[in-house]
C-alpha positions, 0 to 999 in steps of 0.5 A: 958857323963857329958854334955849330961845328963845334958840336956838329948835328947838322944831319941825323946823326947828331954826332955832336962832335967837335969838328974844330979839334979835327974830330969826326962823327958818321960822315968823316968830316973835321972842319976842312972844306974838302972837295974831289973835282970842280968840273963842268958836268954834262950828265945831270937833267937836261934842264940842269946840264944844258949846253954847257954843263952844270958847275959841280963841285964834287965834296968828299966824304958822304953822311950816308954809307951806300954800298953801292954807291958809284962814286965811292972813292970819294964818299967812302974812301974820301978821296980829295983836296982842301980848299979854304972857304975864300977859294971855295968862293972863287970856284963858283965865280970861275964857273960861272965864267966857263958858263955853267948854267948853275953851280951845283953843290953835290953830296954838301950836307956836312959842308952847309955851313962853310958853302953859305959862307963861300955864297956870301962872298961868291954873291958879292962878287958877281955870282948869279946863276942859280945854285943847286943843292944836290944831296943823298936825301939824308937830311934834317929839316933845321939844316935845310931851312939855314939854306933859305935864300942861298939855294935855288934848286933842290935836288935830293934823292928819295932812296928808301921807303923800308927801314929794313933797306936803308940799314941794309945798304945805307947804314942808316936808320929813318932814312924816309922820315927824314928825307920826306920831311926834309923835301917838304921843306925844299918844297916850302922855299922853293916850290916847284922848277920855273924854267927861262926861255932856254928850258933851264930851271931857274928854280924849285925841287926835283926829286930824284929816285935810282930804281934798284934791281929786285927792289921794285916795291920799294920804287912804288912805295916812294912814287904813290908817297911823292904822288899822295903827299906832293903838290901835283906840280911837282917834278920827279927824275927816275933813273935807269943807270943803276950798276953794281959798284963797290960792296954792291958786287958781293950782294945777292940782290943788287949784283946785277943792273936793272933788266927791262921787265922792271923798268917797264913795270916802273914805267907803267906804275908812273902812268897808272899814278898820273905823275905829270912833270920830270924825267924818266931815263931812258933804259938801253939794254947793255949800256955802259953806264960806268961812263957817266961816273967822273974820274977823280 
């Protein structure tokens, strides 16, 4: 762990700084483990959230830089708190004990070496529901394969297909590249989601995609990809609950939610490709999708 903070290339970036003389690269990440709320959340995929809610520890900062992401305040603004690795540990284990139905790890990219180290300790310790790696896609294939055998269920969005789109609003260049490849590997360690009798995935790789208004195309150009270079059984989540947040309200293409007719075209594109498994959010015109995003 040492080593690689030492000269950080965990995601693209390859910043190759020194995290342990508290420099930082893209993701504004030193060597401290930083997190923005542990709670037990009710608004992942039913099969993640169940009953009881997914044990999620919220990390902060974010390698990628999305304009209208709707959890900035802590992927930009870097709202949080640190914690050691020892406490990181003994959050899963008290999560385990509220009854999470996993733990789910979300935006831990830059985190990857300090949550295994928390994993060893938390699995010696009794820990053994299944353990999720929520993330913004934006990964390397080397980074992934370090989490063989720590994580259960991946769970990565597939934001970009056009390089113009992930510079424009991301801030990155190759953002597909790298997240496809990425998932592959996902898809090696774990296959596809198996279930237990109550519908809860005990393992495997969803893929998630947040459709965004006006960019229609780009949501095709990333289902034909997941249906021509996917095994058949493999689960996708398309998600309906975009709304315009942070440096998103001042861009004339996605200042506004999806409306219905493109989210019907969405709808029927995915029954043209036949994608057989996932989930398909339901769209309800004038939601309020500002409730599903936590406080922190």
């Amino acid at each position: 762990m040492e080593q690689v903070l030492e000269q950080c290339t965990l995601c693209p970036h390859n910043c190759k700084v020194n995290r342990k003389e508290g420099k930082i690269g893209r993701c504004k990440c030193d060597d401290k483990i930083k997190i923005a709320l542990v709670s037990l959340h009710k608004f992942e995929e039913p099969c993640i959230s169940g009953k009881n809610g997914s044990g999620t520890v919220f990390f902060s900062n974010c390698n990628l830089n999305c304009m209208f992401c709707q959890n900035y305040e802590i992927s930009h603004l870097g709202k949080g708190y640190e914690v050691s690795v020892r406490e990181l540990a003994r959050i899963f284990i008290e999560q385990q004990e509220k009854g999470a139905h996993n733990i789910n790890l979300v935006t831990p990219t830059m985190y990857v070496m300090q949550i295994i180290e928390a994993l060893k300790i938390a699995k010696a310790e009794g820990l053994n529901i299944p353990v999720v790696y929520n993330t913004g896609g934006y990964e390397k294939v080397e980074t992934i394969r370090l989490l063989k055998g720590y994580i259960d269920v991946y769970l990565p969005d597939l934001k970009y297909y056009s390089n113009d789109l992930c510079k424009k609003y991301s801030k990155v260049d190759n953002y597909f590249e790298n997240a496809s490849k990425a998932i592959k590997e996902m898809y090696n360690q774990v296959g596809a989601p198996e279930f237990d009798d109550d519908g809860m995935i005990k393992k495997g790789v969803i893929i998630r995609h947040l459709v965004l208004p006006n960019y229609i195309q780009n949501t095709k150009n990333i289902l034909k990809w997941i249906k021509e270079n996917m095994p058949d059984d493999v689960y996708v989540s398309i998600m309906s609950q975009y709304f315009p947040s942070y440096k998103a309200i001042k861009d004339g293409k996605i200042n506004r939610k999806l409306n219905k007719k493109e989210y019907t075209n969405i709808e029927n594109y995915i029954y043209m490709l036949d994608l057989k498994n996932g989930y398909l959010q339901d769209f309800i015109e004038d939601d309020n999708e500002e409730q599903y995003v936590p406080e922190f």
